[in-house]
C-alpha positions, 0 to 999 in steps of 0.5 A, spaced: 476 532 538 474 538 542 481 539 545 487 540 542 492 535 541 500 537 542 505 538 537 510 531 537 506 526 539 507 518 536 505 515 531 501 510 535 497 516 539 495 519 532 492 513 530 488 515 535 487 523 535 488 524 527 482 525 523 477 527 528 476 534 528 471 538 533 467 540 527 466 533 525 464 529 531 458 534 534 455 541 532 457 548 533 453 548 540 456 541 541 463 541 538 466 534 538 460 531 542 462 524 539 468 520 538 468 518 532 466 522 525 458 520 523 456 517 516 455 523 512 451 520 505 449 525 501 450 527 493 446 534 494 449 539 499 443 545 500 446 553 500 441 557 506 440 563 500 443 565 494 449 569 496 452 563 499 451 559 493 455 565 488 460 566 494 465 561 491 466 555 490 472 554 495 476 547 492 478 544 499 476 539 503 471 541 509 467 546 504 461 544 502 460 543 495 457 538 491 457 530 494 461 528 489 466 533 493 466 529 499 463 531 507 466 531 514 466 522 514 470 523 508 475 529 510 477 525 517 479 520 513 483 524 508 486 528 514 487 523 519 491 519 513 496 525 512 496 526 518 500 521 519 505 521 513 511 526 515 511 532 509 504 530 506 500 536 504 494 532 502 491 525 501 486 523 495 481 518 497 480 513 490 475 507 491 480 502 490 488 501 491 489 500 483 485 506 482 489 510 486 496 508 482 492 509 475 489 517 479 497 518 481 500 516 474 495 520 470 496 527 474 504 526 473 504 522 465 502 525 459 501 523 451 509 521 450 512 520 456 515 514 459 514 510 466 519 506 469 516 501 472 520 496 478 520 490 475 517 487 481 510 491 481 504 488 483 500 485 477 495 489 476 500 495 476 504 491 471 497 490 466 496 499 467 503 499 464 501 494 458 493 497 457 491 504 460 497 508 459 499 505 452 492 507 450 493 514 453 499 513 449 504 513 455 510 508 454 512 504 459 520 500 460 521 496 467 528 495 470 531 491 476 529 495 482 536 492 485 541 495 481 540 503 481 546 503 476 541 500 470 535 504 472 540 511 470 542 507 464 534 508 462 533 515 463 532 519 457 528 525 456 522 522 454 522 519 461 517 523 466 516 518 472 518 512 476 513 507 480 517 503 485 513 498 489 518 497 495 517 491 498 514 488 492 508 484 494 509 478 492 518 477 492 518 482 497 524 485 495 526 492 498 529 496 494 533 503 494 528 507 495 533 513 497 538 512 492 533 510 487 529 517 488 535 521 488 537 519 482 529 520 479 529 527 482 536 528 479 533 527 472 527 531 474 522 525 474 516 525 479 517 518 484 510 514 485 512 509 490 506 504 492 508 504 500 502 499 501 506 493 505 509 498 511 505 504 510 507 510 514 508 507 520 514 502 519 516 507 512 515 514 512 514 515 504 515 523 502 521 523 508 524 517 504 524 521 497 518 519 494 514 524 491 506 520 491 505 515 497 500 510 495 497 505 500 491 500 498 486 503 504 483 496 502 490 492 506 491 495 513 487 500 515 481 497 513 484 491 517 477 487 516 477 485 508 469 488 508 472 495 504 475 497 498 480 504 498 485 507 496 490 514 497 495 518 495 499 522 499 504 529 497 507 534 498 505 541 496 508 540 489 504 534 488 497 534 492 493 539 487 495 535 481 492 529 484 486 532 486 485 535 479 486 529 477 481 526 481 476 530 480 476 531 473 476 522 472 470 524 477 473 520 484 469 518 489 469 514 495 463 512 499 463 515 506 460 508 508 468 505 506 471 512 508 468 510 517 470 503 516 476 505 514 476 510 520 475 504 524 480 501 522 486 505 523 484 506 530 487 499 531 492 499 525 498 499 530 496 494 534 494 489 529 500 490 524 505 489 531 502 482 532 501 480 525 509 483 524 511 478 530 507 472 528 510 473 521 517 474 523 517 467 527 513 463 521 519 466 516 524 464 522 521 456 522 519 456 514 526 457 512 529 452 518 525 446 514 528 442 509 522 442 505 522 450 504 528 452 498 527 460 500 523 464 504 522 472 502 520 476 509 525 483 508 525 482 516 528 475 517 536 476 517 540 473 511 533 474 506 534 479 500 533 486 502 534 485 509 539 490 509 535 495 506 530 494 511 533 494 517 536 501 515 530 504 512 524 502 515 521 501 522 516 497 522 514 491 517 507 486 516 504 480 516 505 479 508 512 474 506 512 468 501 517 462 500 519 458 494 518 450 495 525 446 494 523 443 488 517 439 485 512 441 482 505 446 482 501 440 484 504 439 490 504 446 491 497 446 491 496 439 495 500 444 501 494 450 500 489 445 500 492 442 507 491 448 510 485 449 515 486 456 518 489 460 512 484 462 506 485 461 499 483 467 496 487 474 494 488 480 498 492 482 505 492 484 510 486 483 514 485 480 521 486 473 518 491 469 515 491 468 506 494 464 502 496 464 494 500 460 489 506 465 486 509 464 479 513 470 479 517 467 472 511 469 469 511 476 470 519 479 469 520 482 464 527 486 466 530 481 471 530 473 472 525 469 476 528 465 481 532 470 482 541 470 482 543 465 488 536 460 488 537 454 484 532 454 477 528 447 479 526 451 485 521 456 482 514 454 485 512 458 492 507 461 495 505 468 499 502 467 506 499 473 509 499 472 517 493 474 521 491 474 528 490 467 530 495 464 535 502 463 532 502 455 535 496 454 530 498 457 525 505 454 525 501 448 525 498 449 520 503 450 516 505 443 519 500 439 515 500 443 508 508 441 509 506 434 509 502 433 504 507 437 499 511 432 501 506 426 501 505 429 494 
């Protein structure tokens, strides 16, 4: 921008003014001359003179090096983003979120070293665990992300790092991060947390005690499932490794994805207030229904984790699920193929609204699925991520899958 922006201002206004500096929207005659960073695509970044060229080679975003380094498209969008994460030094752009959590735990892991992994990591995580970083021959143990008593019992000296999903992406439980990290920090473990589902906004990773927040940009800040992004956020203590890192594995994003991304977070507050409402009242009307056994929304009152979630977070997302009151996985797919306005396919997060089945048994290793106080027979459920249509349709909706669970 080519005024300065005062000290203090909201989060909501700094989705606005972060990320646009005057040197990146215009020229030096014209600085700030556009609202938005232009689309810089370039691999080849001349020198005007052969002394420029030998001066240095300055490692830090708005210097110009070599493509693979980035351009002003690129480094808005990583300002912008640390920006808005209280305590981060830097942000590490990846082209996708999966590579942001394998870019994270290979700047803090080394050959020998243990990861502990919650227990209710997303898939992929869960398969980095079990194949990339055994193949670098890092060890990785899961434990019950709401117990913090366990997960001190499994430290040892071999154990560098802890991953934490917080809600889990697909039970939604919200653990004790603050607690969880004090004790990781106590025996001298670096604290990756995978803040995709609040983000910044709703959680302030870094203030919260984690030491890298990682966000799928392809969520939320894309916003319209055209994108796929990753980040990676850190103080000072931790910034340079991921960059590092990152530039040694030869990371790049494309500054195509990087203005959409951009784009995105213009409106991500917004959109993330309407998707929170619509979804809080479905958790509401889906766990008064006799066919729902368990509803997993950390901001329904009574649903696991919301206890934590009141105290800790400030903001949620369209993104819960809920577990059918037993039958079976046929008459959970007769429910997802009733809907009309949801979609069948994986993601979150952007402006419309997704369905998935969920098997969580499939994918424990330290804890138990269905979890303590659900009954056994109750196990088939599925994820629901709520857009931007109207509440009454979606509900519906929803309405017509539930009858022909039923019917099934």
């Amino acid at each position: 921008m080519a005024k300065d922006v005062p000290e203090g201002i909201t989060p909501a206004t700094r989705l606005v003014t972060a990320g646009r500096r005057a040197d990146w929207t215009g020229t030096p005659a014209e600085p700030g001359a556009v609202v938005n960073p232009p689309v810089w695509r370039a691999s080849t970044h001349l020198y005007p003179d052969s002394k420029a060229l030998h001066a240095g080679k300055p490692n830090a975003d708005g210097h110009f090096y070599y493509g693979r380094r980035g351009s002003p498209t690129q480094w808005a969008l990583a300002d912008a983003l640390t920006a808005l994460e209280p305590g981060a030094a830097g942000t590490v752009l990846y082209p996708s979120g999966v590579a942001a959590l394998a870019g994270a735990l290979l700047a803090v892991l080394r050959p020998g070293d243990v990861l502990l992994m919650t227990d209710n990591a997303y898939e992929p995580t869960r398969n980095m665990g079990r194949g990339l970083l055994g193949d670098f021959g890092i060890e990785t143990r899961w434990f019950d992300p709401l117990d913090p008593a366990s997960f001190e019992a499994v430290i040892d000296e071999r154990c560098k790092a802890v991953l934490l999903e917080s809600p889990g992406s697909l039970t939604l439980e919200v653990c004790d991060v603050p607690a969880l990290a004090a004790i990781a920090r106590a025996k001298g473990l670096a604290v990756v947390l995978d803040n995709t589902w609040a983000g910044p906004l709703g959680f302030p990773a870094l203030e919260r005690g984690a030491d890298i927040s990682v966000m799928s940009l392809t969520k939320h800040v894309g916003g319209h499932s055209d994108l796929m992004l990753g980040s990676a956020a850190a103080g000072d203590k931790y910034y340079a490794k991921l960059r590092r890192t990152a530039q040694a594995l030869g990371q790049v994003v494309s500054p195509d994805d990087s203005s959409l991304a951009l784009r995105g977070l213009r409106t991500m507050g917004l959109r993330l207030n309407q998707e929170t409402s619509s979804a809080l009242e479905l958790s509401k009307w889906l766990d008064s229904r006799a066919e729902v056994a368990k509803v997993l929304c950390p901001m329904l009152p009574g649903s696991p984790g919301h206890e934590i979630w009141s105290r800790d977070f400030s903001g949620g997302c369209g993104l819960f699920s809920f577990v059918f009151k037993g039958k079976d996985g046929a008459a959970r797919d007769a429910f997802i193929d009733a809907l009309t306005l949801f979609g069948i396919g994986y993601s979150w997060g952007g402006f419309e609204s997704l369905v998935t089945p969920i098997d969580p048994a499939t994918l424990r290793t330290a804890t138990q699925w269905p979890l303590p106080g659900m009954d056994g027979a109750d196990r088939y459920g599925v994820r629901l991520s709520i857009g931007l249509e109207g509440l009454d349709d979606l509900r519906a909706d929803l309405e017509r899958g539930l009858a022909a669970w039923a019917a099934a």
